[in-house]
C-alpha positions in Angstrom: 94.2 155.9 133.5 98.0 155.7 132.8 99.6 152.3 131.8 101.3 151.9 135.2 97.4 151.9 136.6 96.2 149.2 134.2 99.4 146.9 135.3 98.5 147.0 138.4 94.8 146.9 138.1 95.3 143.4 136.0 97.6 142.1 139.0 94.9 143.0 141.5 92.1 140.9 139.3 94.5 138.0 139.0 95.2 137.8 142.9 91.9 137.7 143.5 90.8 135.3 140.5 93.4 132.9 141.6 93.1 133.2 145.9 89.0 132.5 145.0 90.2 129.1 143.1 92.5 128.2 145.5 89.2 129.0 148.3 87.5 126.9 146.4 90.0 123.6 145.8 89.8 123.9 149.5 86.5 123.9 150.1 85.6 120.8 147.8 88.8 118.8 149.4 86.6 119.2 153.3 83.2 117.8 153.5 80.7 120.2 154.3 79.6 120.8 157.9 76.6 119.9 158.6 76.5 116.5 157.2 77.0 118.2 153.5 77.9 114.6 152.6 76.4 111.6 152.6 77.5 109.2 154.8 79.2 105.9 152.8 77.9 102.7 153.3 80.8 100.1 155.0 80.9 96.7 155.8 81.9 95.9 159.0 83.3 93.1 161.3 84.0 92.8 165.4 87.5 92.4 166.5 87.0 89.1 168.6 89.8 87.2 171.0 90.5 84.4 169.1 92.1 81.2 169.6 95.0 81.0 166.8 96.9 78.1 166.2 100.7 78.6 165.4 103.3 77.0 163.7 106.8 77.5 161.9 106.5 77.0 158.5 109.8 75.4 156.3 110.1 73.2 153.0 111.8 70.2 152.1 112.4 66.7 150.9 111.0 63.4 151.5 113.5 60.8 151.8 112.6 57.2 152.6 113.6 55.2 155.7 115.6 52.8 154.0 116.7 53.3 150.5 119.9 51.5 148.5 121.2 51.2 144.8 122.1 47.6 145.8 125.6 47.0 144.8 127.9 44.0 143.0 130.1 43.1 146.1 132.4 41.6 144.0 133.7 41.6 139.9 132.1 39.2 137.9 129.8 37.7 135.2 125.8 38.1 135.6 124.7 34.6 135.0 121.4 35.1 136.3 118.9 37.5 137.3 116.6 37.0 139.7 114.5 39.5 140.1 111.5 41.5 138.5 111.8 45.1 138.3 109.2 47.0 140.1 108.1 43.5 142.2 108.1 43.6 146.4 111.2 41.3 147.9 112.2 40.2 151.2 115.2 40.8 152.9 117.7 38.0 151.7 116.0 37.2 148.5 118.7 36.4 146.0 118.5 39.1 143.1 121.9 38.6 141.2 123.7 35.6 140.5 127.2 35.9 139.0 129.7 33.5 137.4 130.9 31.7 141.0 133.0 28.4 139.5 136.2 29.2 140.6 135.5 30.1 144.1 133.4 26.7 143.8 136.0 25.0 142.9 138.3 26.8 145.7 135.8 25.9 148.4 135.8 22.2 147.4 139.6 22.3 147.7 139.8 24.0 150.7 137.5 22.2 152.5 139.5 18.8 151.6 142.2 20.6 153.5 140.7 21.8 156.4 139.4 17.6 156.5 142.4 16.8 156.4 144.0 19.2 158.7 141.4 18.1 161.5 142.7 14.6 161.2 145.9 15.1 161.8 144.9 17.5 164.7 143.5 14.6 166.3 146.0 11.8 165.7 148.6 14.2 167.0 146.5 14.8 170.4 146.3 10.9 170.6 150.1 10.5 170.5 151.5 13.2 172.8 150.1 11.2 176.2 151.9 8.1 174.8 154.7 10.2 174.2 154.4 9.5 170.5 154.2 13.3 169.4 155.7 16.0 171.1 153.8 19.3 172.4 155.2 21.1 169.3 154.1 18.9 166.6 150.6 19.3 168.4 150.8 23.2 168.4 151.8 22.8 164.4 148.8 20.5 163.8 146.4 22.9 165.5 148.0 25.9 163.5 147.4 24.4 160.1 144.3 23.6 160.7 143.3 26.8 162.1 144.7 28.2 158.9 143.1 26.1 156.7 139.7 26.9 158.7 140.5 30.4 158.0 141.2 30.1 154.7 137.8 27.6 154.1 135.8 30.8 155.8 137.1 33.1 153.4 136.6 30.8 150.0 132.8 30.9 151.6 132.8 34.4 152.3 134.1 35.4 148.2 131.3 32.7 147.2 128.6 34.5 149.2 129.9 38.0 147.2 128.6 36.4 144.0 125.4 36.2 144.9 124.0 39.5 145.4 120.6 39.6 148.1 118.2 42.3 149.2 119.6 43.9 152.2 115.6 44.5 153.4 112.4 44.3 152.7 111.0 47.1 149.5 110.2 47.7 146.1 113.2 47.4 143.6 113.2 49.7 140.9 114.9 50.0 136.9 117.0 47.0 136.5 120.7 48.5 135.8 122.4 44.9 134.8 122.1 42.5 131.9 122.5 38.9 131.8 126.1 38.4 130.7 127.4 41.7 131.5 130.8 41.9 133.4 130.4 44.0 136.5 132.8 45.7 139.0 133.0 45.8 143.0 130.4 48.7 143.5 128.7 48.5 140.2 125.0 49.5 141.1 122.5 46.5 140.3 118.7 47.5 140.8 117.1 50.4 143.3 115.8 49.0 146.6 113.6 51.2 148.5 111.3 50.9 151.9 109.4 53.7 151.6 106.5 52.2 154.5 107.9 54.8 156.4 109.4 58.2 155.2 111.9 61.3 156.5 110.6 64.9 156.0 114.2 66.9 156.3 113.3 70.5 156.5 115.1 73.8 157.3 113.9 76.6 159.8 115.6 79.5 160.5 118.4 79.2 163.7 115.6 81.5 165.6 113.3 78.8 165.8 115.5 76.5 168.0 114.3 77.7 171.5 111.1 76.5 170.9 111.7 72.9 168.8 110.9 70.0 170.7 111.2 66.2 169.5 107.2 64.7 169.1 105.8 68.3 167.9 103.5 67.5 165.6 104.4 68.3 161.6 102.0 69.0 159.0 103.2 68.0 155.8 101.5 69.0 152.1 103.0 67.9 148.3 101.7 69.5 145.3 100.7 66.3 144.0 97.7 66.0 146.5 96.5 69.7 146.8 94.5 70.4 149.7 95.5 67.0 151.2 97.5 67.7 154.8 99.6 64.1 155.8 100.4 64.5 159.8 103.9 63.8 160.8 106.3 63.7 164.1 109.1 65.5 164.8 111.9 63.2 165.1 115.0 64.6 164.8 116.6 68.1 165.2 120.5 68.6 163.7 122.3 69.8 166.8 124.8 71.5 164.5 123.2 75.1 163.0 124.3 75.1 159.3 127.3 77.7 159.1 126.6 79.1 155.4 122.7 78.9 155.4 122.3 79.7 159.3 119.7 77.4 159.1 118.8 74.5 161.0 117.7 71.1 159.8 115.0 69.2 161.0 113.5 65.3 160.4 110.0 64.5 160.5 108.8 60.5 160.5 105.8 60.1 158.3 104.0 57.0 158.0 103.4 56.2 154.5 101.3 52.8 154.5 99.0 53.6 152.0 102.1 54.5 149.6 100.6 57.7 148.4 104.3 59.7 148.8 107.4 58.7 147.2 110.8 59.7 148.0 112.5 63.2 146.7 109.0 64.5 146.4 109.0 68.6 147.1 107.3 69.2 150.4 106.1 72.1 152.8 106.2 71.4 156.7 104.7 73.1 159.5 105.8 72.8 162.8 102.7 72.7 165.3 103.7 75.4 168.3 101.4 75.6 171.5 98.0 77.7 170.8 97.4 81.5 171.4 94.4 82.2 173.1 92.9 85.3 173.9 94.4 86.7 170.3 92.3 90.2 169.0 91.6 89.3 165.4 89.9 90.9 162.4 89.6 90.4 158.5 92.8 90.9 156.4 90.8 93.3 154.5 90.1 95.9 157.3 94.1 96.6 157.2 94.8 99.4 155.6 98.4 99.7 154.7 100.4 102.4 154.1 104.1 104.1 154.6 102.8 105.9 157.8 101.9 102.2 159.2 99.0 99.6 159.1 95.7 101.3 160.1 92.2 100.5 160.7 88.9 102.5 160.8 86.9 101.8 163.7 82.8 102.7 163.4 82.1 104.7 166.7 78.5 106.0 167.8 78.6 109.8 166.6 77.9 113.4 168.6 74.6 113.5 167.0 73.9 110.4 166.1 74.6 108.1 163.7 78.3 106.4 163.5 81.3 107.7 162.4 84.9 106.5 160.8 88.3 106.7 162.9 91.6 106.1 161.8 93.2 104.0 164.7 97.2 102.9 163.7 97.8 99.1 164.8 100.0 96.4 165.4 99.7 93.8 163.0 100.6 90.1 163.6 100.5 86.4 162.5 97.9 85.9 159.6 96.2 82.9 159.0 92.5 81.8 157.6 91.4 85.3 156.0 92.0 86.5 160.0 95.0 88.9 160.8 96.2 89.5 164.7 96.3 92.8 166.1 98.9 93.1 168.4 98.6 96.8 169.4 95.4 99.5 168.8 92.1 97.7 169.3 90.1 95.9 171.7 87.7 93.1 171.9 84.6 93.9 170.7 85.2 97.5 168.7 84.0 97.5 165.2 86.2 97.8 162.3 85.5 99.1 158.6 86.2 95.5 156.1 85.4 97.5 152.9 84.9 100.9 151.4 87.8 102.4 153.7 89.0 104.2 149.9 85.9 106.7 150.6 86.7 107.4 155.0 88.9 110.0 156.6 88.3 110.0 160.1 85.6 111.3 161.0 83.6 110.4 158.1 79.6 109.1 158.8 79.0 105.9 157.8 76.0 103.3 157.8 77.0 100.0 158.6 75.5 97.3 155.9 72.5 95.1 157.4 74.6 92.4 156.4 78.3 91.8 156.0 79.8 88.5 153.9 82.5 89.0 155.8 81.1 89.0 158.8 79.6 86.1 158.2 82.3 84.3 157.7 84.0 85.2 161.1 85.0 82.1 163.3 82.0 81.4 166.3 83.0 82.6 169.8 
């Protein structure tokens, strides 16, 4: 044999060699007909029409009813305080006294001259019928002492500034001022806060607009009570769609008698929409998902016998409780692969476990 012969000889081996690898790759990556395999054991579950509750979901802030750093109305001296931090007060309660002796002194000077302008107001009405006092001296007289009545209500009005009340009934907080201190016109006092009643102002996207109604009912939750849900109405909705965020803003009234929230706590609402019924649902853990789409595996009765695995591409939906919707690809009542799916073309024999946790767990028709 000449060396041409032997080259091609060793080509011939190595096509052959390498075409019964490549048989064999692809008869190990096929099960074998004839139920070469065995078939897996799945879990399953039944794809049942479902009654889903549905809501818009948004976060926010809790803001109370009525909340105030209650100001000094006027520049003064604090000569007393009258309050406790931290203590309940009615509306009107007087908080804040400051240094008021010149405007006491004022009032008692003023009101001498309003006295005085009223009696002369009166002689002079006396006098014009007797033709003792002409009309314009009795037009003077009622002048001044419309001034000096003016001037009397303003003396009481600078008096009142000095002495600072609660504009409502709450809970005042850190005291701000000490006794002695010199304070301005706007100077912030003491916190006042009503929080018996509180705001949840949460955003939604602008697409949710069509279907917000005042009175839906909001479920609120704070990470300071986990697991606790606090029920809330939908009060207000901006009319005015935020132009940088494209969001809209909403307000929910809480009541807060037992004073478990406090204002600026962080807060997750849900918006309560009208019920779905008739909704096909299964596990979250029969969705297979992948770049081709989401996909289940249905068990079907086989040809001879037995059940057997099919890929069927669907529709998924809203999620909520472990339960996923399926919008498009199944029907009430197939059965659908929960776990194992790693092992199943379609195709594939399965048994279906006597008993399935999952199942189990599936909400009662």
């Amino acid at each position: 044999m000449n060396k041409q012969s032997r080259v091609w000889l060793g080509a011939g081996l190595a096509a052959v060699v390498v075409g019964g690898a490549g048989y064999a790759l692809t008869a190990r990556s096929k099960p074998a007909e004839g139920g070469g395999m065995p078939p897996s054991k799945v879990a399953v579950a039944t794809a049942r029409p479902t009654e889903m509750a549905r809501f818009l979901s948004g976060i926010g802030t809790l803001e109370a009813n009525r909340q105030v750093e209650v100001p000094a109305e006027a520049e003064g001296r604090v000569a007393k305080i009258l309050f406790t931090p931290g203590s309940e007060v009615r509306a009107g309660q007087l908080l804040v006294q400051l240094n008021d002796a010149p405007e006491q002194g004022d009032l008692e000077r003023l009101t001498a001259q309003r006295a005085n302008a009223r009696a002369l107001l009166e002689r002079t009405r006396r006098l014009v019928p007797q033709q003792a006092a002409t009309q314009e001296q009795l037009e003077q007289a009622q002048a001044a002492f419309d001034q000096s009545s003016g001037d009397l209500r303003r003396a009481q009005a600078m008096l009142e500034q000095k002495r600072i009340k609660a504009p409502f009934d709450g809970v005042l907080g850190i005291r701000k001022v000490n006794l002695g201190q010199f304070v301005r016109a706007g100077d912030a006092l003491v916190s006042l806060t009503d929080a018996r009643t509180l705001f949840a102002n949460l955003t939604l996207p602008e697409t949710a607009l069509p279907v917000l109604k005042r009175q839906q009912s909001v479920s609120l939750m704070v990470d300071a009570y986990p697991g606790r849900v606090f029920q809330a109405k939908l009060s207000t909705i901006e009319p005015q769609i935020g132009s940088d965020t494209r969001t809209v803003r909403l307000q929910a009234t809480v009541d807060n008698a037992d004073g478990a929230l406090t204002p600026g706590m962080f807060v997750n609402g849900r918006v309560a929409l009208p019920a779905r019924t008739g909704a096909i649902t299964v596990p979250e853990t029969a969705i297979t998902y992948s770049t081709h789409g989401d996909a289940v595996f249905v068990v079907r009765p086989g040809d001879k016998g037995g059940f057997t695995a099919q890929q069927v591409f669907v529709k998924a939906g809203d999620r909520q409780d472990g339960l996923v919707v399926i919008e498009q690809g199944l029907k009430a009542g197939e059965k659908v692969v929960t776990s194992g799916q790693l092992r199943l073309y379609s195709g594939a024999a399965v048994v279906p476990a006597e008993k399935d946790t999952l199942a189990l767990q599936e909400p009662r028709s």
